[in-house]
GUKOLTI-481772 format. One record per residue (C-alpha): residue number from 0; residue in three letters; chain; x, y, z. Coordinates in Angstrom, 3 decimals, decimal comma, padded with zeros to 6 digits, m for minus. Example, Ala and Ser with C-alpha at 12.3 -4.5 7.8 and 13.67 -1.06 7.14 Angstrom:
    k    r  c         u         v         w
    0  ala  A   012,300  m004,500   007,800
    1  ser  A   013,670  m001,060   007,140
***
This chain:
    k    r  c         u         v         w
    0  unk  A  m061,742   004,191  m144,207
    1  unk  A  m061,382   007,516  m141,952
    2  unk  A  m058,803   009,358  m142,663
    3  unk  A  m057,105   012,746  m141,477
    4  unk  A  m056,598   015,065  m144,274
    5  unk  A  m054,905   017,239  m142,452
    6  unk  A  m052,440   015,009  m141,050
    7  unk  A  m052,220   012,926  m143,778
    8  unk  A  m053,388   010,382  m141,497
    9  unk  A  m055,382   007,065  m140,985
   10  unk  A  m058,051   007,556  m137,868
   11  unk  A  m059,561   003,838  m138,935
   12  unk  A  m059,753   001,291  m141,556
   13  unk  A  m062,893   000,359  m141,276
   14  unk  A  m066,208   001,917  m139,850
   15  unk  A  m069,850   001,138  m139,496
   16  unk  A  m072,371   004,229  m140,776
   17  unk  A  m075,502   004,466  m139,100
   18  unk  A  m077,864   007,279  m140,848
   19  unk  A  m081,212   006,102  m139,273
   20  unk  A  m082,655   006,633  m135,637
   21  unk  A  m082,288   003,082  m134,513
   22  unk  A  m078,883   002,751  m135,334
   23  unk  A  m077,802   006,469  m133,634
   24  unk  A  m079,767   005,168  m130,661
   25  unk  A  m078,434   001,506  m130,322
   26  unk  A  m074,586   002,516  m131,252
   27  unk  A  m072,159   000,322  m129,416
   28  unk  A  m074,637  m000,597  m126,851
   29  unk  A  m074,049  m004,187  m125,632
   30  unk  A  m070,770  m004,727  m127,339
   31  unk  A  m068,357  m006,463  m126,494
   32  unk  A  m065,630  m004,301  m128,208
   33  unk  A  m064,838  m001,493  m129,566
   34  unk  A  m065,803  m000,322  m133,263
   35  unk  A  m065,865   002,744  m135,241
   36  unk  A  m068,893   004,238  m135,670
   37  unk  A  m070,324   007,830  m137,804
   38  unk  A  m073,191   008,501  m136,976
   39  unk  A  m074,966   011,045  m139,976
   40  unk  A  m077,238   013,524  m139,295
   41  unk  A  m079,590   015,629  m142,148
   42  unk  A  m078,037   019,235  m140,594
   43  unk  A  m075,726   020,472  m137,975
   44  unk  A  m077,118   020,601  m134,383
   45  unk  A  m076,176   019,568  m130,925
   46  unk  A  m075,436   015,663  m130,909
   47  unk  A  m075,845   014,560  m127,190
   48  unk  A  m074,513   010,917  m126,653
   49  unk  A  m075,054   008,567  m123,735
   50  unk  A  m072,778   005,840  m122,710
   51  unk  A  m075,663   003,443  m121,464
   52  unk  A  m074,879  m000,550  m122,346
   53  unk  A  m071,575   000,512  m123,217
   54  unk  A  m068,715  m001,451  m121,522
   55  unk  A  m065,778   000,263  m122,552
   56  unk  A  m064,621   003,571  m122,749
   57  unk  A  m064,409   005,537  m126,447
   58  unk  A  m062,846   008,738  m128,136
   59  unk  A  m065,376   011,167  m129,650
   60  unk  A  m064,560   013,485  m132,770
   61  unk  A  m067,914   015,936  m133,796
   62  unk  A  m067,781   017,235  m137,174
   63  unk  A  m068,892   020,072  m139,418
   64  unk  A  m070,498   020,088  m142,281
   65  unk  A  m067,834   020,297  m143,972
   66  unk  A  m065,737   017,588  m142,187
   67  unk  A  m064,120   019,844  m140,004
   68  unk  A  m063,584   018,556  m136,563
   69  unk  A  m065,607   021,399  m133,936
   70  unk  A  m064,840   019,286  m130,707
   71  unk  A  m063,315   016,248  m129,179
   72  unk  A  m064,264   013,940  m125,930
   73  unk  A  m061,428   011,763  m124,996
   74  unk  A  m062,334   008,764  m123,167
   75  unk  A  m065,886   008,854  m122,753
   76  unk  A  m066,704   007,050  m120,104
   77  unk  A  m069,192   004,007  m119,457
   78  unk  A  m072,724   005,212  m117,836
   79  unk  A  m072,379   008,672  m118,522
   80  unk  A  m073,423   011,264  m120,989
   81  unk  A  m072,467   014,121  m123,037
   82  unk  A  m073,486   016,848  m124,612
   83  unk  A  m070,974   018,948  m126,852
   84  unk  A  m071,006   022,628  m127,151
   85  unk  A  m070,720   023,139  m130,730
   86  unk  A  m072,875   021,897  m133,235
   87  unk  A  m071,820   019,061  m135,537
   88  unk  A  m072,920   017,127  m138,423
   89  unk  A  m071,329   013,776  m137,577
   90  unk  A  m070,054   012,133  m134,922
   91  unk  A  m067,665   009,407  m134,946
   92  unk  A  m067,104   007,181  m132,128
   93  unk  A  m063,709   005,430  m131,508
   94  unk  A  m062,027   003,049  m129,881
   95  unk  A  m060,336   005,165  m126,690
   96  unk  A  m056,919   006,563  m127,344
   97  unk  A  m057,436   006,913  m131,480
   98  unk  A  m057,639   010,226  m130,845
   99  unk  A  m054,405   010,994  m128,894
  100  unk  A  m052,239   008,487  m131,086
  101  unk  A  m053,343   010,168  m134,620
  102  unk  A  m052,704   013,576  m133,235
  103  unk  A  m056,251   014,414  m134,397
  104  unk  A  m057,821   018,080  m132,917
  105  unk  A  m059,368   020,958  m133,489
  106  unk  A  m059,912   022,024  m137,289
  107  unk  A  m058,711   019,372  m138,528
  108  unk  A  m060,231   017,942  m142,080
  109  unk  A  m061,877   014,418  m142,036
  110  unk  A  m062,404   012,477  m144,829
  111  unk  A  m064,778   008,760  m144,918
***
């Protein structure tokens, strides 16, 4: 479960965590829906993502260290690719318009 601590708030029920290379690579390539995914990385640096294989769009939320959200991307788009401006520890990829309808943003406190 991911929830917001700030808000008091559930972000997701359920989530899949993928801590090695091949599962930050893969992601929610060739799905055929959406799924909550954190993807866990050893220190904070910059996480660039790619929408390759991916047939939908999703909501982004980069984190902190310390759970603190650093920066957003709303509807990331199929076939396209980001790269945030802040560095961030985790990443956690949404179904689109999580991030809107729990009100999530900028320093807010995670919790999964």
């Amino acid at each position: 479960m991911i929830r917001n601590a700030t808000k008091k708030s559930m972000i997701s029920s359920s989530h899949i965590e993928c801590r090695n290379a091949f599962q930050k690579t893969i992601g929610l390539m060739f799905s055929r829906k959406p799924k909550t995914l954190v993807l866990i990385f050893n220190k904070e640096k910059i996480i660039p993502l790619h929408m390759l294989f991916v047939f939908f769009p999703i909501d982004v939320i980069f984190l902190d260290r310390e759970k603190k959200v650093v920066e957003v991307k709303i509807k990331f788009r199929p076939w396209h690719f980001y790269s945030p401006k802040k560095k961030a520890q985790y990443a956690i990829e949404l179904p689109t318009g999580t991030i809107q309808k729990t009100g999530t943003q900028l320093g807010d406190l995670i919790s999964f």
